[in-house]
PDB file of N, CA, C and O in Angstrom:
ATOM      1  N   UNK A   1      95.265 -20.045 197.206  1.00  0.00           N
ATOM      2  CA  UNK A   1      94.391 -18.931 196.976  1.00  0.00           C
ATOM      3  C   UNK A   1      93.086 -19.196 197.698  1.00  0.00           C
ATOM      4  O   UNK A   1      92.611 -20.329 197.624  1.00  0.00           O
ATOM      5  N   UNK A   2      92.485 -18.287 198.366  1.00  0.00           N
ATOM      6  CA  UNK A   2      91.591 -18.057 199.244  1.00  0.00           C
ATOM      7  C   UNK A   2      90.610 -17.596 198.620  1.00  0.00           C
ATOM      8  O   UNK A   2      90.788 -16.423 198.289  1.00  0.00           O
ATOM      9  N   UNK A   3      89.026 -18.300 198.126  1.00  0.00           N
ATOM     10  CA  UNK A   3      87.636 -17.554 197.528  1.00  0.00           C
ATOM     11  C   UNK A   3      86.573 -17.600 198.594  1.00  0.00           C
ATOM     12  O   UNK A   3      86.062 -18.562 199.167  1.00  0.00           O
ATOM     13  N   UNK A   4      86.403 -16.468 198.693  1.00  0.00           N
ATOM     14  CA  UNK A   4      85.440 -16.264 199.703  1.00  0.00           C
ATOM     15  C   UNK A   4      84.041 -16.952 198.844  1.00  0.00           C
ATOM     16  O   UNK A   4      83.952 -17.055 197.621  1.00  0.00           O
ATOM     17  N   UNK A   5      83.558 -17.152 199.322  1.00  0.00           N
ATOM     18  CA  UNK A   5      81.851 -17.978 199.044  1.00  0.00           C
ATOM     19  C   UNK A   5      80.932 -17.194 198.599  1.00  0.00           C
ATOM     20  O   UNK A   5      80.130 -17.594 197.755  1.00  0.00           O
ATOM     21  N   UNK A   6      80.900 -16.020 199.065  1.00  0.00           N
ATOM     22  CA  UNK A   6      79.930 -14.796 198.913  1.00  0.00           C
ATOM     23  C   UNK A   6      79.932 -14.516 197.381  1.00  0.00           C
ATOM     24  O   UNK A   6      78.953 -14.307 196.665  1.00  0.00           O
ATOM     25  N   UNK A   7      81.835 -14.576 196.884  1.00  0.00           N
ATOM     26  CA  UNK A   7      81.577 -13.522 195.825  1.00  0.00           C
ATOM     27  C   UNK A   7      82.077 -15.120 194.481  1.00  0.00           C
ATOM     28  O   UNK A   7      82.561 -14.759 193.408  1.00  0.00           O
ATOM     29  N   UNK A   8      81.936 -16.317 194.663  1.00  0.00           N
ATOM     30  CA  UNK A   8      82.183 -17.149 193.702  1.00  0.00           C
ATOM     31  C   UNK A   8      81.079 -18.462 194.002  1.00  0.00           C
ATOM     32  O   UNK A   8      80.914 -18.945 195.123  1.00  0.00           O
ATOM     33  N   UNK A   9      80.492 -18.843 192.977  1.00  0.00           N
ATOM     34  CA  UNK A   9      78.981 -19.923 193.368  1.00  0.00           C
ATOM     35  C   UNK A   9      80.240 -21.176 192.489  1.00  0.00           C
ATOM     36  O   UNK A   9      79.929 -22.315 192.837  1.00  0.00           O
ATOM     37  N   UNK A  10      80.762 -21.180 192.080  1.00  0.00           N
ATOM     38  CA  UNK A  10      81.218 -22.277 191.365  1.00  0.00           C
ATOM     39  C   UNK A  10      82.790 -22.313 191.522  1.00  0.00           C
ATOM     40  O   UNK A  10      83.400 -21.249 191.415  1.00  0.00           O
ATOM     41  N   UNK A  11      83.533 -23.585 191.790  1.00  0.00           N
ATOM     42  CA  UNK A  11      84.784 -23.830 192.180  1.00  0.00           C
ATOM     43  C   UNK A  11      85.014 -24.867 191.468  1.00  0.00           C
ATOM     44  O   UNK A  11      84.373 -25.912 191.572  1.00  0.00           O
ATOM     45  N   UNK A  12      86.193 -24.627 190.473  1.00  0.00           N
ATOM     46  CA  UNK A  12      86.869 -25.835 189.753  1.00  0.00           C
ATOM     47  C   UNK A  12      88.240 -26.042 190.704  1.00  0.00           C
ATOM     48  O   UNK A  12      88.888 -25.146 191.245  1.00  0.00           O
ATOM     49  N   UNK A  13      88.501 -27.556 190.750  1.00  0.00           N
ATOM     50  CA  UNK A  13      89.549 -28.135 191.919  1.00  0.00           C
ATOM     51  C   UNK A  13      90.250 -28.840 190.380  1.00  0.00           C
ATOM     52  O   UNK A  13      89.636 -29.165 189.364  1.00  0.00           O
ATOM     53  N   UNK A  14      91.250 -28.895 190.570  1.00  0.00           N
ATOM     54  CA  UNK A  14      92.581 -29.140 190.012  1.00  0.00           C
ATOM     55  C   UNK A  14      93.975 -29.993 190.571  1.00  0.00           C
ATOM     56  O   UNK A  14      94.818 -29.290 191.129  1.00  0.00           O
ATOM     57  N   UNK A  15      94.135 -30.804 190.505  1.00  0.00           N
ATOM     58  CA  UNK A  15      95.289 -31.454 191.123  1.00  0.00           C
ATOM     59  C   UNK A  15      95.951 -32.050 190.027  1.00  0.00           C
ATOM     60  O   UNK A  15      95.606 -32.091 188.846  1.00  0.00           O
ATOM     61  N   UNK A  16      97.347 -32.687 190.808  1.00  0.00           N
ATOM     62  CA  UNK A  16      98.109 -33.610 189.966  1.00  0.00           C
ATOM     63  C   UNK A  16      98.171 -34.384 190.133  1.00  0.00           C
ATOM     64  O   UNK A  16      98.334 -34.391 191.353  1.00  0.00           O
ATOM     65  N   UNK A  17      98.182 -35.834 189.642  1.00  0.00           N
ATOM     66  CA  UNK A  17      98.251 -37.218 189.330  1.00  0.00           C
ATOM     67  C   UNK A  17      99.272 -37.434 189.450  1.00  0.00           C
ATOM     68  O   UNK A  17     100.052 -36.547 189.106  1.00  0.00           O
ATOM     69  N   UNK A  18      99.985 -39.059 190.144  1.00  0.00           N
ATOM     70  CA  UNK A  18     101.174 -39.295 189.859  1.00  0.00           C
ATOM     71  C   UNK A  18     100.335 -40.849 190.325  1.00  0.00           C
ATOM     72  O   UNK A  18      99.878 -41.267 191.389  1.00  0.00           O
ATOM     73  N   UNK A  19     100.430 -41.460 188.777  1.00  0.00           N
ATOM     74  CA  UNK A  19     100.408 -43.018 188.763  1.00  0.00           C
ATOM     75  C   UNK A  19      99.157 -43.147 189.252  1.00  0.00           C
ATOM     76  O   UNK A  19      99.003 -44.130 189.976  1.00  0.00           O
ATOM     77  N   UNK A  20      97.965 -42.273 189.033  1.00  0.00           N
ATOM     78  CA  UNK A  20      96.532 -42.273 189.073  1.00  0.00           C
ATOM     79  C   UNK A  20      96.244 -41.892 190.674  1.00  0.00           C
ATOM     80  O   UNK A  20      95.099 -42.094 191.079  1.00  0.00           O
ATOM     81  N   UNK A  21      97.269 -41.330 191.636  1.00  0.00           N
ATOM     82  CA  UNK A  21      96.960 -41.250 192.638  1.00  0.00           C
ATOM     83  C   UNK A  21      96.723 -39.291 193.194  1.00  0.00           C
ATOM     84  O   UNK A  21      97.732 -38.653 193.493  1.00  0.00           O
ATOM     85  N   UNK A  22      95.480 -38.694 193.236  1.00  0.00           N
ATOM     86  CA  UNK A  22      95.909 -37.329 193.514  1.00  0.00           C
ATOM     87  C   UNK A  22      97.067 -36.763 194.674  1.00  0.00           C
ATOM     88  O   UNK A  22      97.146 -36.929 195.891  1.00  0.00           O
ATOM     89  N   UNK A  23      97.858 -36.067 193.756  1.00  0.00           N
ATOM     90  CA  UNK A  23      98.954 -35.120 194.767  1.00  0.00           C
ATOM     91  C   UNK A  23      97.832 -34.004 195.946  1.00  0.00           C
ATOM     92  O   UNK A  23      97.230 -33.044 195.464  1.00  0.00           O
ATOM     93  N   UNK A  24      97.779 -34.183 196.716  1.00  0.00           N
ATOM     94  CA  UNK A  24      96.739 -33.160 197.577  1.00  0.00           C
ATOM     95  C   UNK A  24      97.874 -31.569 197.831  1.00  0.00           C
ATOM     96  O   UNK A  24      97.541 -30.549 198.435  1.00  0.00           O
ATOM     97  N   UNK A  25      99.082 -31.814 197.217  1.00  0.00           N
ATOM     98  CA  UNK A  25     100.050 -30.984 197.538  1.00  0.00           C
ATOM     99  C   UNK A  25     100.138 -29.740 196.791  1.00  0.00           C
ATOM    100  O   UNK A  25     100.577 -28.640 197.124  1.00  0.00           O
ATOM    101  N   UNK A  26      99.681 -30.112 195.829  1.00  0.00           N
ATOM    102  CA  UNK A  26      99.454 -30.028 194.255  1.00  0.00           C
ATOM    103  C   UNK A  26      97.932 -29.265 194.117  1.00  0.00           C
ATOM    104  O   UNK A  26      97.872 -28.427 193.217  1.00  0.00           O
ATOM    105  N   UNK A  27      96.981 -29.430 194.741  1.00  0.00           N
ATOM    106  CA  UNK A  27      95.634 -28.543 194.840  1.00  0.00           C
ATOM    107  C   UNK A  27      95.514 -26.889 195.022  1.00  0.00           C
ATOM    108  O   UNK A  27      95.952 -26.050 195.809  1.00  0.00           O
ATOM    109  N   UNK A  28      94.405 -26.912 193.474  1.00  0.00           N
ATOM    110  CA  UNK A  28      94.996 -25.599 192.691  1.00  0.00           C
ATOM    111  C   UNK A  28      92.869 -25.327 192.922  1.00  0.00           C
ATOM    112  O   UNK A  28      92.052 -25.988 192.281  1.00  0.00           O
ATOM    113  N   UNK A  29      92.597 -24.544 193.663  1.00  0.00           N
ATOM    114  CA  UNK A  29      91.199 -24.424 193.653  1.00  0.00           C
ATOM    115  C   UNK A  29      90.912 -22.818 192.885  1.00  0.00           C
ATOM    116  O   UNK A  29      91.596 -21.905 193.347  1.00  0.00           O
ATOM    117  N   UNK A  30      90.170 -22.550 192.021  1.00  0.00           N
ATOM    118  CA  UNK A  30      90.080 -21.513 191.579  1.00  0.00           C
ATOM    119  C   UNK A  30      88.604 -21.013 190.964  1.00  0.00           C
ATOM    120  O   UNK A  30      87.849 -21.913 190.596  1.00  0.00           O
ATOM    121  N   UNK A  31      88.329 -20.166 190.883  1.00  0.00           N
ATOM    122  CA  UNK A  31      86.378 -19.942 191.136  1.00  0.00           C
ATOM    123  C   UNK A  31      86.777 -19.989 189.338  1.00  0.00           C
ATOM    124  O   UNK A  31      87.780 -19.601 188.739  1.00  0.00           O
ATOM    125  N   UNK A  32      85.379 -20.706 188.804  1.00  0.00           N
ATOM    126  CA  UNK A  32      85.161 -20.804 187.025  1.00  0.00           C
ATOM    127  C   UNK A  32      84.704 -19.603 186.503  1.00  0.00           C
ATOM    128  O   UNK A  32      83.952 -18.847 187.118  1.00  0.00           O
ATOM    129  N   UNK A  33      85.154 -19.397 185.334  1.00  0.00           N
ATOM    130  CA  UNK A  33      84.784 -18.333 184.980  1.00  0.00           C
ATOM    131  C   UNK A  33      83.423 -18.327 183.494  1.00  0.00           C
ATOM    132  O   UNK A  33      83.421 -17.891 182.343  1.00  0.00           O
ATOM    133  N   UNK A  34      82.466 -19.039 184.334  1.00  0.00           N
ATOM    134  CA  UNK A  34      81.386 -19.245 183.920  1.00  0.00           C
ATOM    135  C   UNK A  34      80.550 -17.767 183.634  1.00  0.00           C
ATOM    136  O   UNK A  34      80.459 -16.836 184.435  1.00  0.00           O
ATOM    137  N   UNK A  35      80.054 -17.825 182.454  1.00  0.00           N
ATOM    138  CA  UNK A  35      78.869 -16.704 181.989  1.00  0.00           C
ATOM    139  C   UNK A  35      77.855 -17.499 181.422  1.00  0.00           C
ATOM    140  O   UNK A  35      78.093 -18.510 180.762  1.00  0.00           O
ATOM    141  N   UNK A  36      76.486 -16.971 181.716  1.00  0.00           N
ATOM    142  CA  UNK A  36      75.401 -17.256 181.567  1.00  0.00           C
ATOM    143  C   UNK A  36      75.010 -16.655 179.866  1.00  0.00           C
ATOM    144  O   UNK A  36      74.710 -15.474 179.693  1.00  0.00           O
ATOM    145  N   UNK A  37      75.052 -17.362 179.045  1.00  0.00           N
ATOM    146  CA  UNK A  37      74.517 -16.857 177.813  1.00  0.00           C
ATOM    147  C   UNK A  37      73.121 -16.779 177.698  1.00  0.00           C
ATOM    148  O   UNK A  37      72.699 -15.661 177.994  1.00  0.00           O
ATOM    149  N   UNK A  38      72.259 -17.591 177.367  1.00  0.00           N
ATOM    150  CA  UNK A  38      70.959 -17.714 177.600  1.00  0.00           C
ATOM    151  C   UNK A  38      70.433 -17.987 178.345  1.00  0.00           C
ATOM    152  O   UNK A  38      70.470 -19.212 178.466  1.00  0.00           O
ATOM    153  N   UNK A  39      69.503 -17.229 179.492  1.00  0.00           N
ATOM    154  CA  UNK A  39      68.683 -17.534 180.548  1.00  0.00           C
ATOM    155  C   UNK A  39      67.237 -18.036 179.966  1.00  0.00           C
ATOM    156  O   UNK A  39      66.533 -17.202 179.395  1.00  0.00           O
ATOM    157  N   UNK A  40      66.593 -19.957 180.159  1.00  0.00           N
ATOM    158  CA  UNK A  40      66.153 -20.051 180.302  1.00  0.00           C
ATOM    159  C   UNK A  40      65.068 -20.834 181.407  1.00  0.00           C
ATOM    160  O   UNK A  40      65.209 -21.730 182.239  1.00  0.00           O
ATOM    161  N   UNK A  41      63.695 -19.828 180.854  1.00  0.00           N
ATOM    162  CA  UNK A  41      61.941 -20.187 181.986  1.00  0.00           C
ATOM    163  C   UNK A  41      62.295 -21.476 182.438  1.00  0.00           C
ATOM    164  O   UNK A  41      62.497 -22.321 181.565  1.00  0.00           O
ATOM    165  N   UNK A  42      62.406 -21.789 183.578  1.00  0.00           N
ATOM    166  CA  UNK A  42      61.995 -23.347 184.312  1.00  0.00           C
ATOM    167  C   UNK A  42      60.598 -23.687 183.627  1.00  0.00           C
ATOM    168  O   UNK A  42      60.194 -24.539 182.837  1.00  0.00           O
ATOM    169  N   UNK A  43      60.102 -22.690 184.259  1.00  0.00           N
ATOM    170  CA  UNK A  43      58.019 -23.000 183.775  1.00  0.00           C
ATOM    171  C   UNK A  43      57.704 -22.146 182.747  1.00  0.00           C
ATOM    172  O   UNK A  43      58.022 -20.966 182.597  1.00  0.00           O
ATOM    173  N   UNK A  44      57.018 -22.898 182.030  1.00  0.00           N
ATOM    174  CA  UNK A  44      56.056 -22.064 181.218  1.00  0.00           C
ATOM    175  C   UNK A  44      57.012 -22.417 179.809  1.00  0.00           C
ATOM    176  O   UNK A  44      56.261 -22.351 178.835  1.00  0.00           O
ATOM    177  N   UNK A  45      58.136 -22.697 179.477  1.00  0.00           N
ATOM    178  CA  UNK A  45      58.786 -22.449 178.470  1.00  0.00           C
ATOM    179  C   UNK A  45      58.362 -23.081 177.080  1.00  0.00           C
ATOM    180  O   UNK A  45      57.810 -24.178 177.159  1.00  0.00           O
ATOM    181  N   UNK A  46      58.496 -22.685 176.153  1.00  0.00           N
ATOM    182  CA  UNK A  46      57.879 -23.338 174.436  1.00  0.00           C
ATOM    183  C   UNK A  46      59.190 -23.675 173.962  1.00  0.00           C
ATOM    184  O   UNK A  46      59.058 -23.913 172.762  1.00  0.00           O
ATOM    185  N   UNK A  47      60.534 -23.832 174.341  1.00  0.00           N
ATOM    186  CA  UNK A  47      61.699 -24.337 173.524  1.00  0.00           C
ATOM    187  C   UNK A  47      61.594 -25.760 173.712  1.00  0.00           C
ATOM    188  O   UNK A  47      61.351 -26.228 174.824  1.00  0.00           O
ATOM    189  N   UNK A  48      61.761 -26.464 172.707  1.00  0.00           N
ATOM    190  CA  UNK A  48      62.127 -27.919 172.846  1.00  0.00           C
ATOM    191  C   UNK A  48      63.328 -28.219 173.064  1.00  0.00           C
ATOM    192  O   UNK A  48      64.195 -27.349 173.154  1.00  0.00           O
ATOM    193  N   UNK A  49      63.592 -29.586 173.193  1.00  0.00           N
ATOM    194  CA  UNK A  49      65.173 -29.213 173.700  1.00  0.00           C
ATOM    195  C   UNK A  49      66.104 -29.387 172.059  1.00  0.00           C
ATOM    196  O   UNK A  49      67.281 -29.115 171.820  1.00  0.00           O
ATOM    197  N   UNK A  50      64.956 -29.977 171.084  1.00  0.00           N
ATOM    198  CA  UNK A  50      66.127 -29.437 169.821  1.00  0.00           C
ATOM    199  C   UNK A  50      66.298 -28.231 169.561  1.00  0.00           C
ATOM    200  O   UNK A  50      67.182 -27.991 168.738  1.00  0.00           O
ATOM    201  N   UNK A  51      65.576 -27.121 170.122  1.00  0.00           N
ATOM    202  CA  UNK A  51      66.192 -25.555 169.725  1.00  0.00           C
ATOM    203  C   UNK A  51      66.881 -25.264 170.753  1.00  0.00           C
ATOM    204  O   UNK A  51      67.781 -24.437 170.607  1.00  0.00           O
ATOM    205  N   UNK A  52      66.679 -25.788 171.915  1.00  0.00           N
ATOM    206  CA  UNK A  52      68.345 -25.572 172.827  1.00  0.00           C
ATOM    207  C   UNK A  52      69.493 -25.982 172.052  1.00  0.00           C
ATOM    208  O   UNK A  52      70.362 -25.161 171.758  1.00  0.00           O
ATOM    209  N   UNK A  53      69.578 -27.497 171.612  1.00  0.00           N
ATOM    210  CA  UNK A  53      71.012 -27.963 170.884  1.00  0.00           C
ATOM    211  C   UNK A  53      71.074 -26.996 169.884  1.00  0.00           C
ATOM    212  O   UNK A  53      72.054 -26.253 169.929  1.00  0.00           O
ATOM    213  N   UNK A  54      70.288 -26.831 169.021  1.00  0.00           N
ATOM    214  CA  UNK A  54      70.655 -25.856 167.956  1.00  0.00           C
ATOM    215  C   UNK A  54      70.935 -24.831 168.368  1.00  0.00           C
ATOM    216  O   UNK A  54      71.757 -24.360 167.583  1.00  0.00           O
ATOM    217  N   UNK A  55      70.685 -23.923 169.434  1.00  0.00           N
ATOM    218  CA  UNK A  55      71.225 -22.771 169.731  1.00  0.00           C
ATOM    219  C   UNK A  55      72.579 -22.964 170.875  1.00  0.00           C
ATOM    220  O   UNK A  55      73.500 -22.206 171.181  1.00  0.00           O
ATOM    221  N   UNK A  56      72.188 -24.401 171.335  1.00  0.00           N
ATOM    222  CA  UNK A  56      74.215 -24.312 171.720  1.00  0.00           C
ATOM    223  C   UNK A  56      75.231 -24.891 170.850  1.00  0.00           C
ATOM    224  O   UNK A  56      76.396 -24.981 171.235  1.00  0.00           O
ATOM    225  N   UNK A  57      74.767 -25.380 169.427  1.00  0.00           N
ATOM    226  CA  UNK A  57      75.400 -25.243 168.238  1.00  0.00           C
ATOM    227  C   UNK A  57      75.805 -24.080 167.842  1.00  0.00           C
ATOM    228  O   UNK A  57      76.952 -23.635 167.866  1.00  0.00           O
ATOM    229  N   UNK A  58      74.448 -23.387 167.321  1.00  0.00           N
ATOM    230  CA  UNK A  58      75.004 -21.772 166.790  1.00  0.00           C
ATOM    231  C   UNK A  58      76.005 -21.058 167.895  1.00  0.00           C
ATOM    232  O   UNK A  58      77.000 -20.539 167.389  1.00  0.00           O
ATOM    233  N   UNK A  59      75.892 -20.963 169.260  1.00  0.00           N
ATOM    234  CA  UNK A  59      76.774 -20.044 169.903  1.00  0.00           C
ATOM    235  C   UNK A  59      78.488 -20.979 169.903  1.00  0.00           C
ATOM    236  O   UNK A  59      79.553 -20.364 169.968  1.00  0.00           O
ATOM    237  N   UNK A  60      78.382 -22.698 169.805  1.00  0.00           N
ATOM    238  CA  UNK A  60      79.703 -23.090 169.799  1.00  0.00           C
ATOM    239  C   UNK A  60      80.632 -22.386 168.521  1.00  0.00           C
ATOM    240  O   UNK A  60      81.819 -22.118 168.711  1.00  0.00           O
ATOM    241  N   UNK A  61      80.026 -22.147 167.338  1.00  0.00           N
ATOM    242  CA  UNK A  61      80.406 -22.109 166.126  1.00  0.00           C
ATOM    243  C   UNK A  61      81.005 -20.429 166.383  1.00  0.00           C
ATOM    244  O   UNK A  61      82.118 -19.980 166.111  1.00  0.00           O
ATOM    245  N   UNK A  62      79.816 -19.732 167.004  1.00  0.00           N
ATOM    246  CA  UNK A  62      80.130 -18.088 166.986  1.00  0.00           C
ATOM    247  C   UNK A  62      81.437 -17.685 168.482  1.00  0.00           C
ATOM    248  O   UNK A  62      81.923 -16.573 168.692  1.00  0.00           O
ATOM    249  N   UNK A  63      81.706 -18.931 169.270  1.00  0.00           N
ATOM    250  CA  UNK A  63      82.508 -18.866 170.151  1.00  0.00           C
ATOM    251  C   UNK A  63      83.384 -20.015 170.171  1.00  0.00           C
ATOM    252  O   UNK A  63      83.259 -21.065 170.801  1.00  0.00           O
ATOM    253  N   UNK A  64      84.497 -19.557 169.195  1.00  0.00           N
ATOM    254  CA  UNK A  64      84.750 -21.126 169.272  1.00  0.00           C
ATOM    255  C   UNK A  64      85.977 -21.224 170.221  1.00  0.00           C
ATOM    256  O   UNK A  64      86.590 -22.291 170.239  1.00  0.00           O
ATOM    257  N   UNK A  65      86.446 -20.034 171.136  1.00  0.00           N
ATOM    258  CA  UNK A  65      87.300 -20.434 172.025  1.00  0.00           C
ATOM    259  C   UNK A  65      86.808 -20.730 173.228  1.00  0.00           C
ATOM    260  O   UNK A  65      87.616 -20.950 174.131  1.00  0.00           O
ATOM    261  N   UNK A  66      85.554 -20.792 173.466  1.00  0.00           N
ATOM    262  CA  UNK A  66      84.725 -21.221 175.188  1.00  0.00           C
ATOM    263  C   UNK A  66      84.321 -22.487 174.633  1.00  0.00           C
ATOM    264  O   UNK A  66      84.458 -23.028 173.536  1.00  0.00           O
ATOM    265  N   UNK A  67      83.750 -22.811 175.793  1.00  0.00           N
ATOM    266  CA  UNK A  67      82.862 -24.120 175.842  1.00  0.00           C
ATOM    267  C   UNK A  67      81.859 -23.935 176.103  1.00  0.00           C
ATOM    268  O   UNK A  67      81.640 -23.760 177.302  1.00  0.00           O
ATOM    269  N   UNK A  68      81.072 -23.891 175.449  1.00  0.00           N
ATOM    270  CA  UNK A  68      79.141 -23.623 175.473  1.00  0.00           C
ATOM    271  C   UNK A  68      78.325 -25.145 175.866  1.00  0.00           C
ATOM    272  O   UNK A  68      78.425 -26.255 175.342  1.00  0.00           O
ATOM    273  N   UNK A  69      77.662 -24.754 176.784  1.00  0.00           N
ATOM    274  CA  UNK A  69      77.073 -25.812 177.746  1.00  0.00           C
ATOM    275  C   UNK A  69      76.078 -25.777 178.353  1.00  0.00           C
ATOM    276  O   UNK A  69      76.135 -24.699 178.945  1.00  0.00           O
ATOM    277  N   UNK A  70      75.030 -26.333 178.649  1.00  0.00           N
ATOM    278  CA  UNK A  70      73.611 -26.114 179.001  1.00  0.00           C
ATOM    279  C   UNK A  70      74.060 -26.307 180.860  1.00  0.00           C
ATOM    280  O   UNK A  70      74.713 -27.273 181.254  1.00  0.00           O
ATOM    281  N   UNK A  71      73.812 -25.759 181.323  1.00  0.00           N
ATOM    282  CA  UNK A  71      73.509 -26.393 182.898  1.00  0.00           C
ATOM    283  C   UNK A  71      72.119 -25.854 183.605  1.00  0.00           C
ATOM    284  O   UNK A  71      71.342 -24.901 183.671  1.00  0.00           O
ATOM    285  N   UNK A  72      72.376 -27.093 184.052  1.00  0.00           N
ATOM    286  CA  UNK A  72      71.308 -27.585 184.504  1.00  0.00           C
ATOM    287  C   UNK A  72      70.766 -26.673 185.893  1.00  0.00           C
ATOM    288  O   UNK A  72      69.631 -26.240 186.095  1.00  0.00           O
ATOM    289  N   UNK A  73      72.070 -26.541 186.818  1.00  0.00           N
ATOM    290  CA  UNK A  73      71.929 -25.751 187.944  1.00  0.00           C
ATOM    291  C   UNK A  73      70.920 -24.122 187.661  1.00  0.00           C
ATOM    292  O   UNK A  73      69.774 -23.837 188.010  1.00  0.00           O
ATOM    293  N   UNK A  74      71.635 -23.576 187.132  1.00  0.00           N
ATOM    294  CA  UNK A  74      71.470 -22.130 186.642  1.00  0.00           C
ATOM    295  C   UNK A  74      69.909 -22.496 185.140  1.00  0.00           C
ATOM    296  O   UNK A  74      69.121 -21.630 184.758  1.00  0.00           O
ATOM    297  N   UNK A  75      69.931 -23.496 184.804  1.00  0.00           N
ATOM    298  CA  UNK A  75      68.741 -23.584 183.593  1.00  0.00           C
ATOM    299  C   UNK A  75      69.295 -22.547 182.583  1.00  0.00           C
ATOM    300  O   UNK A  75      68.742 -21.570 182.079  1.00  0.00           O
ATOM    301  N   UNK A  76      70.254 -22.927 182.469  1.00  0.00           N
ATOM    302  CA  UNK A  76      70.744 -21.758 181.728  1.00  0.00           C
ATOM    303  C   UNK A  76      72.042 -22.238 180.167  1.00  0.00           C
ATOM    304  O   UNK A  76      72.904 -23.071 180.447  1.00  0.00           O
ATOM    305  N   UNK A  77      72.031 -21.740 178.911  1.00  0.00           N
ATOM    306  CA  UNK A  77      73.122 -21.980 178.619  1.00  0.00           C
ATOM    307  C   UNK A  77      74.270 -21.282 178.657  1.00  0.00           C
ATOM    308  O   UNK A  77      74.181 -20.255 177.984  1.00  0.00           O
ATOM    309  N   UNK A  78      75.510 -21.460 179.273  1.00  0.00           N
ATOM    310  CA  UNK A  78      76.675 -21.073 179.449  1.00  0.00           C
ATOM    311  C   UNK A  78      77.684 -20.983 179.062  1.00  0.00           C
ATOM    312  O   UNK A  78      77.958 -22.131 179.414  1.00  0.00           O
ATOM    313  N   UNK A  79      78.730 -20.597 178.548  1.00  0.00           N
ATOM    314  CA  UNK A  79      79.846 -20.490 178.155  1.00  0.00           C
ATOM    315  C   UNK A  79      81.230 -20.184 179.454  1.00  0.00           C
ATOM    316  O   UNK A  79      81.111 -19.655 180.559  1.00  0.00           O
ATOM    317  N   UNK A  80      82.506 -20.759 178.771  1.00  0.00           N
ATOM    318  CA  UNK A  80      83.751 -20.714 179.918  1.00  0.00           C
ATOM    319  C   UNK A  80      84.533 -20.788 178.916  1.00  0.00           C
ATOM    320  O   UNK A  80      84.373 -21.557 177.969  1.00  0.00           O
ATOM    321  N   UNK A  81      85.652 -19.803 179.082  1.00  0.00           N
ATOM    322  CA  UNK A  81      86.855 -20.067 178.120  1.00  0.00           C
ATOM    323  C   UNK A  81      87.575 -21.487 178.559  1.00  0.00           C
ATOM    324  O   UNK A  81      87.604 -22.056 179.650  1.00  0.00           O
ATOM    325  N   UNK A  82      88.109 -21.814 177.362  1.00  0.00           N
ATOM    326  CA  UNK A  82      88.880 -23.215 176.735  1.00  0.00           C
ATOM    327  C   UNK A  82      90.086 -23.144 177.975  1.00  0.00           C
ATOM    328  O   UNK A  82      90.709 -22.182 178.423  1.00  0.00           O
ATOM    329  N   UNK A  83      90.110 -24.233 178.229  1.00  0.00           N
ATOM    330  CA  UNK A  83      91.742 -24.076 179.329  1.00  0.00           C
ATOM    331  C   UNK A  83      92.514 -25.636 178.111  1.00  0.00           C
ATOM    332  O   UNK A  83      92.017 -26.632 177.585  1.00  0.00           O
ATOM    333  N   UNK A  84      93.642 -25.136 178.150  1.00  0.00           N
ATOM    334  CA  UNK A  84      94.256 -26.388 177.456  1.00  0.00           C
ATOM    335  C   UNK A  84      94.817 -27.116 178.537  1.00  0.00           C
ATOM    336  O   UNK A  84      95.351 -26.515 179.469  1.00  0.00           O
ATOM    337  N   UNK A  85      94.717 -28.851 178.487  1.00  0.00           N
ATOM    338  CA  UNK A  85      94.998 -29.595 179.528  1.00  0.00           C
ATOM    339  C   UNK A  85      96.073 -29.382 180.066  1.00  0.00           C
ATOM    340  O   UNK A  85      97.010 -28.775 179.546  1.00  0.00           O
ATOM    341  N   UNK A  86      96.045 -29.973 181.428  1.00  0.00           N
ATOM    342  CA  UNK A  86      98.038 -29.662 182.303  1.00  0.00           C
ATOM    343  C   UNK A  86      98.831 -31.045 182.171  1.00  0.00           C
ATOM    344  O   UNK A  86      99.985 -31.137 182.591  1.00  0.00           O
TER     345      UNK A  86
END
C-alpha cells in the first residue's frame, strides 16, 4: 500500500519476526490513525503536568478502547484505537 506524504504525517511499520530477525517480505506500512484530543499552548500554559496525567487518566477510563497518550510532537494529548498484537 502506497501513502502519499501530503495526506498522512505519521506511519506505523509492521513486520514479522522469525527467530528475532525482521521478514522485510512481510512489511505492512500503514498511516496511524491518530486523533488529537487535547490541544495543548507550548507557551504561556498554567497546566502542570499532574493535570495532564489526570486528564489522560480521565479520557483512558472514558475511552477505554484507544490508547490515550501525550505526544510530544503535536504537544498534544492523543488517542488511537487498540490494535490487538499479531
Amino acid at each position: 500500500m502506497r501513502v502519499a506524504p501530503s495526506r498522512c504525517k505519521c506511519i506505523y511499520i509492521n513486520w514479522s519476526n522469525k527467530n528475532g530477525v525482521p521478514d522485510w517480505q512481510g512489511l505492512v506500512i500503514r498511516p496511524m490513525q491518530k486523533r488529537i484530543i487535547v490541544k495543548i499552548k507550548r507557551d504561556g500554559t498554567e497546566l502542570s503536568l499532574r493535570e495532564v496525567l489526570d486528564k489522560i487518566k480521565e479520557l483512558q477510563d472514558q475511552l477505554p478502547d484507544e490508547d490515550v497518550f501525550f505526544d510530544g510532537d503535536e504537544y498534544a494529548i492523543c488517542a488511537r484505537p487498540r490494535t490487538a498484537p499479531e
